[in-house]
C-alpha positions as a Markdown table, in Angstrom:
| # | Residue | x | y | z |
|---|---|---|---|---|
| 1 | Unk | 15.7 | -18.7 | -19.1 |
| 2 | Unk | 13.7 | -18.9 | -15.8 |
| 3 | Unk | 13.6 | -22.7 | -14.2 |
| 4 | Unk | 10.6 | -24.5 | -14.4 |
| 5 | Unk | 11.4 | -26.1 | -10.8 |
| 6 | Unk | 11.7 | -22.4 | -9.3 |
| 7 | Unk | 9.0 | -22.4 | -6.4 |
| 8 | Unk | 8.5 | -19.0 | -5.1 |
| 9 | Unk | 7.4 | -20.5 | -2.0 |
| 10 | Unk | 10.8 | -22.3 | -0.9 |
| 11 | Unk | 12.8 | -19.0 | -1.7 |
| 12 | Unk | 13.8 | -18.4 | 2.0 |
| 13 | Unk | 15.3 | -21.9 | 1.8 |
| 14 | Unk | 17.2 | -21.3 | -1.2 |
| 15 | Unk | 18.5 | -18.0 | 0.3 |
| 16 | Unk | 19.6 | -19.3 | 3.6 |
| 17 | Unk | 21.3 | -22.6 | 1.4 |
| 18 | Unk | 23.4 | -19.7 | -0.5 |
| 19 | Unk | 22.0 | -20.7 | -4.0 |
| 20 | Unk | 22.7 | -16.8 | -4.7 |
| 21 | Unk | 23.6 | -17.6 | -8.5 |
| 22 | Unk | 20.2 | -19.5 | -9.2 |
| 23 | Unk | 18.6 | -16.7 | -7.8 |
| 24 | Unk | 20.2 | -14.1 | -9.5 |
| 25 | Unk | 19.7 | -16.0 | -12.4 |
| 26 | Unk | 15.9 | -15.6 | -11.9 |
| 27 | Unk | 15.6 | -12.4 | -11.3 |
| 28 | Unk | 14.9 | -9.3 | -13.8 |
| 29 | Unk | 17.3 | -7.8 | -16.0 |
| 30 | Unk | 16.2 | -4.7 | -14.3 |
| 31 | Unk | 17.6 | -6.0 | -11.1 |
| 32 | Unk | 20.9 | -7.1 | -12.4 |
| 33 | Unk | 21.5 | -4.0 | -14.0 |
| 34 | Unk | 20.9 | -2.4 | -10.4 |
| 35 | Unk | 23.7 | -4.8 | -8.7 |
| 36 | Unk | 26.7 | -7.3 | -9.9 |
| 37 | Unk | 26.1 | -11.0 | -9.3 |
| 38 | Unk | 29.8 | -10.7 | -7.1 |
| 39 | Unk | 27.9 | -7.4 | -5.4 |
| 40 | Unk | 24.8 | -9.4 | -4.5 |
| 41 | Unk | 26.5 | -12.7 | -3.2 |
| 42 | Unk | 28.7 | -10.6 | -0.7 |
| 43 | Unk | 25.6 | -8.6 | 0.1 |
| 44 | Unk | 23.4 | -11.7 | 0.9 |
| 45 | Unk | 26.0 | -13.6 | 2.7 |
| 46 | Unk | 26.2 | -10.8 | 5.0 |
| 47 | Unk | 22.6 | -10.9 | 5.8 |
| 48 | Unk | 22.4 | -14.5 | 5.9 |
| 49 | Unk | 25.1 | -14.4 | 9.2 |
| 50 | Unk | 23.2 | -15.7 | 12.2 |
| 51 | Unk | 20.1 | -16.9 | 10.2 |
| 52 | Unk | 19.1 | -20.1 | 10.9 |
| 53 | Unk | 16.0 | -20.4 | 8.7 |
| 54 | Unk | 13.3 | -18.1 | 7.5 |
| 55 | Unk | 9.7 | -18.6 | 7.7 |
| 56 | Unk | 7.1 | -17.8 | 5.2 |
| 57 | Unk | 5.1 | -15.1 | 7.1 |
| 58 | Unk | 3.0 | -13.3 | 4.4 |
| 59 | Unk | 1.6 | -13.9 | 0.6 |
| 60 | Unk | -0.4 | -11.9 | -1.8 |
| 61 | Unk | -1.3 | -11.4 | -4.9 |
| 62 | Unk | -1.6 | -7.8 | -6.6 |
| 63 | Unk | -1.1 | -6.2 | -10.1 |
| 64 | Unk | -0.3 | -9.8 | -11.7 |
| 65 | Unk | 2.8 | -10.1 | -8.9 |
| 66 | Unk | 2.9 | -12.7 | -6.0 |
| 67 | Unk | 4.6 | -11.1 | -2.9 |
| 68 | Unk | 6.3 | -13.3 | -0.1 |
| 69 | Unk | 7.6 | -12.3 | 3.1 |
| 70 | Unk | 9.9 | -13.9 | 4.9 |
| 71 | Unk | 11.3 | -13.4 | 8.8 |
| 72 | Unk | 14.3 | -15.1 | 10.2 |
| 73 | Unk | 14.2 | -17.7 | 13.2 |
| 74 | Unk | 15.1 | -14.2 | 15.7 |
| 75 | Unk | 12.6 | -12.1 | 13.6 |
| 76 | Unk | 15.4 | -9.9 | 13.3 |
| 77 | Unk | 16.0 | -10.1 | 9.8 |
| 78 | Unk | 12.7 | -9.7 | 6.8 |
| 79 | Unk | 13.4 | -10.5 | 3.2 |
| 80 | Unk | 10.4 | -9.6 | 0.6 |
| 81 | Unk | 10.0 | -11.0 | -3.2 |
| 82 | Unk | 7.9 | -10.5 | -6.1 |
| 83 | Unk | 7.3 | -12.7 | -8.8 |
| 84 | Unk | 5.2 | -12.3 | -12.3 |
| 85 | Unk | 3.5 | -15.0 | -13.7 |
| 86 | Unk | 6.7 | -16.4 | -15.2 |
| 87 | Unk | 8.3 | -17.0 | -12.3 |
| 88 | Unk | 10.6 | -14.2 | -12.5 |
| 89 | Unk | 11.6 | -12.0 | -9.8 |
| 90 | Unk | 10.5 | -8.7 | -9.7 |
| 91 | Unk | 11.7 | -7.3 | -6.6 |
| 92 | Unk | 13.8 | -8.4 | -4.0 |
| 93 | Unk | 14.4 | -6.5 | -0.3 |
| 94 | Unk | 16.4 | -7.6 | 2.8 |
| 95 | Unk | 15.9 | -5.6 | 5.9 |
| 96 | Unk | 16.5 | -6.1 | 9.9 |
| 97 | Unk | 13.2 | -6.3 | 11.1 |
| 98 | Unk | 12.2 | -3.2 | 13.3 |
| 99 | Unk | 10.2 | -2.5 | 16.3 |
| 100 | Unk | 6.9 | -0.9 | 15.7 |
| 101 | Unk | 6.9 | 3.0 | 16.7 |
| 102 | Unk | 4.6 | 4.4 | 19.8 |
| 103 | Unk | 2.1 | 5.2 | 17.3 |
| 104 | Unk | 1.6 | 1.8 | 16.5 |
| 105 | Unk | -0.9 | 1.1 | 19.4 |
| 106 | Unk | -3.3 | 4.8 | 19.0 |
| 107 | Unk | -6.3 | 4.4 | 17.3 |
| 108 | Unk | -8.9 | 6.7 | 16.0 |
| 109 | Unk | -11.5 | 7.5 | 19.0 |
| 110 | Unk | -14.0 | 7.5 | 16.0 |
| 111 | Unk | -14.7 | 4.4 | 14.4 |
| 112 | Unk | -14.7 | 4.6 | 10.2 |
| 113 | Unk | -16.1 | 3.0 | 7.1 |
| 114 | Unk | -13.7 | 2.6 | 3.9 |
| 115 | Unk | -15.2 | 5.3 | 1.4 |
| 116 | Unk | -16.1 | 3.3 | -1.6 |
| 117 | Unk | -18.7 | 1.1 | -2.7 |
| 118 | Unk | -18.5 | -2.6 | -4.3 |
| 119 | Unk | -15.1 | -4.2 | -4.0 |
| 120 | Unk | -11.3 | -2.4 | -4.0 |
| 121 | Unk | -7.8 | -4.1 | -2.9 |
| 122 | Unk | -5.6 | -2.4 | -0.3 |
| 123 | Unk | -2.5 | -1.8 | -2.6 |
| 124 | Unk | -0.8 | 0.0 | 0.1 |
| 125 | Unk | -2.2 | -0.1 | 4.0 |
| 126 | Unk | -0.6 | -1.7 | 7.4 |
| 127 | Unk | 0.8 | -1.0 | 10.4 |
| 128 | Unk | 5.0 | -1.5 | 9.0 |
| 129 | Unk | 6.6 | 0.0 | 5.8 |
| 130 | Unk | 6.8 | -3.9 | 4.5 |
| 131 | Unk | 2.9 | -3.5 | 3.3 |
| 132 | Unk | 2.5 | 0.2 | 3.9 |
| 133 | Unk | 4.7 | 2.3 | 1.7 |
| 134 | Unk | 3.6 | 5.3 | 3.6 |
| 135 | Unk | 4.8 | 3.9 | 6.8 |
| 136 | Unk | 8.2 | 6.3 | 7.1 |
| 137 | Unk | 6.1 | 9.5 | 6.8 |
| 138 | Unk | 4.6 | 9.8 | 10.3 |
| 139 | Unk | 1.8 | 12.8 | 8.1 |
| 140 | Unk | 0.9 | 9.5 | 6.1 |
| 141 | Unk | 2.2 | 6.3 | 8.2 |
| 142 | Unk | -1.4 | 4.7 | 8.4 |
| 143 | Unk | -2.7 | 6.0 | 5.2 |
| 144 | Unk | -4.3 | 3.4 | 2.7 |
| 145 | Unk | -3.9 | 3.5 | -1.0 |
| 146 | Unk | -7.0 | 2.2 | -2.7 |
| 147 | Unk | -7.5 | 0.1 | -6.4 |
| 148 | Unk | -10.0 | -2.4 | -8.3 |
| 149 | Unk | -8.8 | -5.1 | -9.9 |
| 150 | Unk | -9.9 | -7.5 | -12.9 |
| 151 | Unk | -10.0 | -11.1 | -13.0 |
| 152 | Unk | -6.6 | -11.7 | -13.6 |
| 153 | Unk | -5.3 | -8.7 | -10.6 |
| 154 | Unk | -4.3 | -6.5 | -13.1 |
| 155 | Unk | -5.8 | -2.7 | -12.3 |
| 156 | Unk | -6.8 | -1.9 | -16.0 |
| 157 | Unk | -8.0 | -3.7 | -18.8 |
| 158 | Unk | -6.6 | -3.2 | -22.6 |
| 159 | Unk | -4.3 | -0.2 | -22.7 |
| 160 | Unk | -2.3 | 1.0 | -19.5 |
| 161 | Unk | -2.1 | 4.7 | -21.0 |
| 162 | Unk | -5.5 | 5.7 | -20.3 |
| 163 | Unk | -7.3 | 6.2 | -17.5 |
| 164 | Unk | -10.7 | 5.4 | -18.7 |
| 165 | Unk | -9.5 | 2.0 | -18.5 |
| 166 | Unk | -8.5 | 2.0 | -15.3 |
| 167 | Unk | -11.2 | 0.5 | -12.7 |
| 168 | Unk | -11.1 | 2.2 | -10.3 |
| 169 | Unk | -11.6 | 5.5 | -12.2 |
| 170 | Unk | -14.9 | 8.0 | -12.2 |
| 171 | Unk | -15.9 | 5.1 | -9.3 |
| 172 | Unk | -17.8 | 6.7 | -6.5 |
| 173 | Unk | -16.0 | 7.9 | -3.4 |
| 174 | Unk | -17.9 | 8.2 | -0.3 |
| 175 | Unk | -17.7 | 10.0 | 3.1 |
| 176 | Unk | -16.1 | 7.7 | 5.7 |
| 177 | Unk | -17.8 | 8.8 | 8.5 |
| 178 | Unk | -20.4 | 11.8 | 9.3 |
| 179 | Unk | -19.0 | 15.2 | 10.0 |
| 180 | Unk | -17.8 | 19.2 | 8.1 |
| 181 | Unk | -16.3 | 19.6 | 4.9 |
| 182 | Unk | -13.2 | 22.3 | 5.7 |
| 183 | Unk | -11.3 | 22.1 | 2.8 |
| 184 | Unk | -11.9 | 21.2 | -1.2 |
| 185 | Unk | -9.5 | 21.3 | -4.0 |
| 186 | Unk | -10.4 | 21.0 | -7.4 |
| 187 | Unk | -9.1 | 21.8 | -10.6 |
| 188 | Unk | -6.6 | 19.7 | -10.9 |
| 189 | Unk | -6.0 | 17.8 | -14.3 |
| 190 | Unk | -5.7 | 14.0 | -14.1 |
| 191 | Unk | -2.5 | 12.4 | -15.1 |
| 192 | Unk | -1.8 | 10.3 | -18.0 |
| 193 | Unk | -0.9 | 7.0 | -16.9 |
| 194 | Unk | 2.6 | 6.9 | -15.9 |
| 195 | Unk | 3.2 | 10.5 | -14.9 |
| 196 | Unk | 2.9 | 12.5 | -12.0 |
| 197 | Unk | 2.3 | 15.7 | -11.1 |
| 198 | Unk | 4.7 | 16.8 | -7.8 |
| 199 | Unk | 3.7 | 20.3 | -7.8 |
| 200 | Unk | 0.1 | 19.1 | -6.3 |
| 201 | Unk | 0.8 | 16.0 | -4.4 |
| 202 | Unk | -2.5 | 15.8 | -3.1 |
| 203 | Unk | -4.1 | 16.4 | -6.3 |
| 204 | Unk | -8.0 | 17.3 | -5.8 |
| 205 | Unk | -8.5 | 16.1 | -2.4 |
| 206 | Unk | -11.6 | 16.6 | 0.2 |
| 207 | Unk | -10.6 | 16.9 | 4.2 |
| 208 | Unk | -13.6 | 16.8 | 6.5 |
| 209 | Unk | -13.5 | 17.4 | 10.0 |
| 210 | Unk | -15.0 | 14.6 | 12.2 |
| 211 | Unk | -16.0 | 14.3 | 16.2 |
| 212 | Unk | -12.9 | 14.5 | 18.2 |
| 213 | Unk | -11.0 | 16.7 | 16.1 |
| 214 | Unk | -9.9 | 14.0 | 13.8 |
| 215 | Unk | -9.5 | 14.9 | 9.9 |
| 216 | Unk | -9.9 | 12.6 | 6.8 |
| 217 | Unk | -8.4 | 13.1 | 3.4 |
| 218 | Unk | -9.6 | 11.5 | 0.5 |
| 219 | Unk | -7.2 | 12.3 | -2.1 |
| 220 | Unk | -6.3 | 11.8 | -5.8 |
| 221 | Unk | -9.7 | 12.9 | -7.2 |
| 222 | Unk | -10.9 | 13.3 | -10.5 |
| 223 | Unk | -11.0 | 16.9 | -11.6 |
| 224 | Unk | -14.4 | 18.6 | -11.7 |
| 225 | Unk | -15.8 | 15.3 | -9.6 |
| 226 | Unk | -16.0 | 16.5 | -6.8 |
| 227 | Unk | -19.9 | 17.5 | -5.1 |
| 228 | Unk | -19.7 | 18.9 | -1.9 |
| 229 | Unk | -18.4 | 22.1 | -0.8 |
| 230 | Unk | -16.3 | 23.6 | 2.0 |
| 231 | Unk | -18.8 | 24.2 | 5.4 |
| 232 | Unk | -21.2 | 21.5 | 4.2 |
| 233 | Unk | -22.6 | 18.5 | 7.0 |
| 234 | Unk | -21.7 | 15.3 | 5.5 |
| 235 | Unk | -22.9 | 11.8 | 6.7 |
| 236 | Unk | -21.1 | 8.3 | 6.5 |
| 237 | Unk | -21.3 | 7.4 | 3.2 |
| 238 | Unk | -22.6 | 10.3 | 1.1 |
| 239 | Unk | -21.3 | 10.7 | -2.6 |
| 240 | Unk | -18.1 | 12.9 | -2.2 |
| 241 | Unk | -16.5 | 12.6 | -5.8 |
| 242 | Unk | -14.9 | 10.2 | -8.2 |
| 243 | Unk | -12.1 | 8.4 | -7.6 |
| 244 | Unk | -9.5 | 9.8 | -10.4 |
| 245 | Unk | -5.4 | 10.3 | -11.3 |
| 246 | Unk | -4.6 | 13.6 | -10.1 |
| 247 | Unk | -1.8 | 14.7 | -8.4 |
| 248 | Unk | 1.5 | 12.4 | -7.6 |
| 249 | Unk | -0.3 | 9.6 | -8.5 |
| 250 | Unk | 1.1 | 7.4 | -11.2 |
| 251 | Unk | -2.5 | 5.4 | -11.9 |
| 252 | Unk | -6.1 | 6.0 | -10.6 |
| 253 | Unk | -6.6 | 5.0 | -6.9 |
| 254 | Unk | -7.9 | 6.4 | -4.0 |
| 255 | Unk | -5.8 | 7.9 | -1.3 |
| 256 | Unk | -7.4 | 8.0 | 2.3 |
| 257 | Unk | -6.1 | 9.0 | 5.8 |
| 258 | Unk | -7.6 | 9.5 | 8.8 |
| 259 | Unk | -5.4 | 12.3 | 10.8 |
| 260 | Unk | -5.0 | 14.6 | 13.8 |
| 261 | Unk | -5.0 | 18.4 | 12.2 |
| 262 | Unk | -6.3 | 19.8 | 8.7 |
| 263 | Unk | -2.9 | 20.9 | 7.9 |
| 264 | Unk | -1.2 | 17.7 | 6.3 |
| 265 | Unk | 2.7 | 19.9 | 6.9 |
| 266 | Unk | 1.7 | 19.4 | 11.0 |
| 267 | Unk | -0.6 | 16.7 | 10.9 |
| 268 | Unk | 0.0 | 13.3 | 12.1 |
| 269 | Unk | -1.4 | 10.3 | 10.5 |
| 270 | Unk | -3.5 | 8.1 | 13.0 |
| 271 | Unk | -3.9 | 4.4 | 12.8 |
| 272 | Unk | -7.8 | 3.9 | 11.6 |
| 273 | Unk | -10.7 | 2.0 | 13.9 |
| 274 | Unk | -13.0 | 0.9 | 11.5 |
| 275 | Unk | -16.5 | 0.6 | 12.2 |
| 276 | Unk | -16.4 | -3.6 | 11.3 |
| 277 | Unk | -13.6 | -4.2 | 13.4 |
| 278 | Unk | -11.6 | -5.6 | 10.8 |
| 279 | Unk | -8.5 | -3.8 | 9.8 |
| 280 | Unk | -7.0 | -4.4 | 6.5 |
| 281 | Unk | -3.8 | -4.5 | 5.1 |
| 282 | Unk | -2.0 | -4.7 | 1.8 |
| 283 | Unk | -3.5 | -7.1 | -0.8 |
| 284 | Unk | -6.4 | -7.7 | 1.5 |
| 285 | Unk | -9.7 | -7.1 | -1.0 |
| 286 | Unk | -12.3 | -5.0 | 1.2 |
| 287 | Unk | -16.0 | -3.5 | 0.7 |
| 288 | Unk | -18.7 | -2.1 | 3.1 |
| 289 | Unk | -20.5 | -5.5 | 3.2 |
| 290 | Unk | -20.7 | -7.5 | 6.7 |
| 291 | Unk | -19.6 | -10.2 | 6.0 |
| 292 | Unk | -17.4 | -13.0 | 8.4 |
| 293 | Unk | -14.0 | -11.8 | 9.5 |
| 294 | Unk | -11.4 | -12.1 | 11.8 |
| 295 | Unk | -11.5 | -10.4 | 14.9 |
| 296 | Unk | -10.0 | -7.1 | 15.6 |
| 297 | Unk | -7.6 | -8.4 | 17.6 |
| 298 | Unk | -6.3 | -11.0 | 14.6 |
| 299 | Unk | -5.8 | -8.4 | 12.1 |
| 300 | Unk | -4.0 | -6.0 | 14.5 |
| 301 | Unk | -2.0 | -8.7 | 14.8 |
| 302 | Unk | -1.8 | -9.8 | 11.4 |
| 303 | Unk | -1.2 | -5.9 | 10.5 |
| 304 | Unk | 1.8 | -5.6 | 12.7 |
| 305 | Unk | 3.3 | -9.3 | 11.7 |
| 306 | Unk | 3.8 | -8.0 | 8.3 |
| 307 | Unk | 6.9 | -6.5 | 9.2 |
| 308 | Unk | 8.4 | -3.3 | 9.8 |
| 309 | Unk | 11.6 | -2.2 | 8.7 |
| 310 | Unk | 14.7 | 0.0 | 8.0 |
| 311 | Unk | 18.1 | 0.4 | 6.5 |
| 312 | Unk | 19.6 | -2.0 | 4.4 |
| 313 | Unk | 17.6 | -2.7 | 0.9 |
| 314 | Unk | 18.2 | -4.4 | -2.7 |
| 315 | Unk | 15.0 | -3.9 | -4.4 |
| 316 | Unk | 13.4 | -2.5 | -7.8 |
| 317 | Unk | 10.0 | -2.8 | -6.8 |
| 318 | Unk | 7.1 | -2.1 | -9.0 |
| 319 | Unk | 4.6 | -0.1 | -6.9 |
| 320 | Unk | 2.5 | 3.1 | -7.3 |
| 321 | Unk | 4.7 | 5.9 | -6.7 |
| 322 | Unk | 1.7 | 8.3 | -5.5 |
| 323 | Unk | 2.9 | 9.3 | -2.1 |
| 324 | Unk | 2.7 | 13.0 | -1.2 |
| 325 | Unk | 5.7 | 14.1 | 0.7 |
């Protein structure tokens, strides 16, 4: 039975007072079939050595699930939670905190617009693995994985096995910036809900060429959606295709990267100017609309405050598992 008094918010106390068994106690069955309550004690007194307190750095809300970060008082150490609406944890990772990679501070020389129209949430984007579950593939590292949400967060309305109830499915997707169409798969079959296809990690994807020999992907289509074809001029924000399911994508979303070659084996994935000067990150909900935001500078530094990290990990996180390796 989960405690009524749990508040997710004062879990970085409770973690560096050693109340291990409370926590355990809270978290999913899932969890403490991954590791014994013995395993997890030793495991988080380790990581507590040093720690004098952590600090709440970071909260969102996504998919029904509130996530917390946390940094120790060296901002050596990062622990990340989950909870549902029940106040029961989801997922749980403890990590050294890492220094940012060289990439970190190149930017696209061309500045671009998110490719979609109306409202979406950033369900994976940011300069650190914490918030960018691309980050360790350096072909994908500042790639952003795209949804729409409902009132209540949730992706999808009545059933989850469909992708017609999905919202962000058959939604328009839209050329980030002017420039050549060089490559276009379609044919693709969408998923059901749940599965994935690793044969075609991309799925039905677009690449266009842009000034400065930059590349964007817009991957995950939905089959037959797609309208342009491969040698035709494109300008910012004409209709490319639907947003769909296809590929290694477990739901409908929208994969987009902004790169350095048209081969995605060689290519490197380049951090993304965009043309409001506001760079988002996970949970953030974006659109094309001006509207007030923080400087560029604030959400560079917000981006890399997030967290980066490797090594160590305790976790059954529940995220989209569409990453093409």
């Amino acid at each position: 039975m989960i405690s009524s008094l749990f508040k997710p918010e004062e879990f970085g106390e409770m973690f560096k007072n050693e109340q291990f068994e409370e926590i355990y106690s809270l978290s999913s069955k899932d969890f403490q079939d991954l590791i014994s309550l013995e395993d997890f004690i030793e495991l988080s007194m380790s990581f507590n050595e040093g720690v004098n307190y952590y600090k709440l750095e970071f909260k969102s809300i996504l998919k029904g699930l509130n996530h917390y970060i946390w940094l120790d008082d060296r901002e050596s150490k990062a622990i990340s939670v989950s909870v549902d609406k029940n106040l029961q944890i989801q997922s749980l990772l403890l990590k050294p905190y890492g220094a940012s990679v060289e990439s970190d501070t190149v930017y696209t020389k061309n500045k671009y617009s998110m490719p979609i129209e109306d409202e979406w949430v950033v369900y994976w984007g940011g300069a650190n693995e914490m918030v960018n579950y691309h980050y360790t593939y350096e072909n994908q590292r500042y790639a952003y994985d795209l949804v729409k949400t409902g009132k209540d967060n949730g992706t999808n309305k009545d059933t989850d096995y469909l992708n017609e109830n999905y919202f962000a499915f058959s939604k328009d997707i839209l050329a980030p910036e002017d420039g050549k169409v060089i490559k276009v798969i379609d044919g693709v079959k969408d998923n059901v809900p749940g599965e994935m296809n690793a044969n075609n990690p991309e799925g039905n994807y677009v690449i266009i060429e842009h000034a400065n020999k930059e590349y964007s992907m817009l991957a995950h289509l939905k089959k037959g959606s797609i309208k342009v074809k491969t040698g035709e001029q494109v300008n910012e924000g004409q209709h490319i295709g639907h947003c769909g399911n296809s590929g290694n994508s477990s739901e409908p979303h929208l994969h987009f990267q902004v790169m350095d070659s048209a081969d995605l084996e060689k290519a490197k994935s380049i951090r993304i100017r965009f043309k409001d000067d506001y760079e988002p990150i996970r949970g953030d909900t974006i659109s094309n609309k001006k509207e007030n935001k923080d400087s560029f500078e604030d959400r560079v530094e917000k981006a890399e405050n997030a967290l980066t990290f490797t090594d160590f990990i305790l976790a059954i996180p529940r995220a989209i598992a569409q990453i093409f390796k």
